[in-house]
N, C-alpha and C positions, 0 to 999 in steps of 0.2 A: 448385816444379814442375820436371820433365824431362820432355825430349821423346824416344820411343824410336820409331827406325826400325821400320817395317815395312812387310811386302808392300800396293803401292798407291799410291795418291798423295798420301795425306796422313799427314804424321806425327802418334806418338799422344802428347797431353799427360796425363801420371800427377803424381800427389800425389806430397807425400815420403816419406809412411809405402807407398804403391804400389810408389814403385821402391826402396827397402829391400825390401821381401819379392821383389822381380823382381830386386836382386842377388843376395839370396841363393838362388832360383832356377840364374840364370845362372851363379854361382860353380862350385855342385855338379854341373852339367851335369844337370841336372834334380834335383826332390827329392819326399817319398812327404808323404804328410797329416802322419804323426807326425813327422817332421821341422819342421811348422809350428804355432805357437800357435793358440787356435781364432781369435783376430783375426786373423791372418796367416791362416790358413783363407778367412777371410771375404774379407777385401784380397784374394788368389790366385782367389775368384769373382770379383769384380770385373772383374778383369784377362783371365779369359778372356772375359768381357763386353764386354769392349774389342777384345779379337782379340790381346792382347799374350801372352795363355801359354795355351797347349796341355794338354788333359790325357788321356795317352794311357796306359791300361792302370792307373788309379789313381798316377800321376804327372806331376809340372806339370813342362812344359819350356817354354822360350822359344820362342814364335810365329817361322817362317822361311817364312810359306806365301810 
């Protein structure tokens, strides 16, 4: 488990397989769908479900609201 900041008061707890796809996210400074496996696909819903990543224009970038 890791806990990733974000905007609010509580911070968000992600899986291990969660925050792998949210480094490699973070790494690229955003990344496109084909950039991601479709489980990595799937994990990257997730995570905007959570408020952790953004997807803006058909690309996932790291949540800063």
């Amino acid at each position: 488990m890791k806990v990733v900041e974000v905007a609010g008061p509580c911070p968000v707890m992600i899986s291990n397989k969660e925050a792998s796809v949210y480094d490699k996210i973070c790494g690229k400074q955003g990344c496109t769908k084909e950039d991601l496996s479709e489980r990595e696909k799937m994990v990257a819903k997730h995570l905007i479900g959570k408020g952790v990543v953004d997807r803006i224009n058909g690309r996932f970038y790291p949540s800063f609201r």
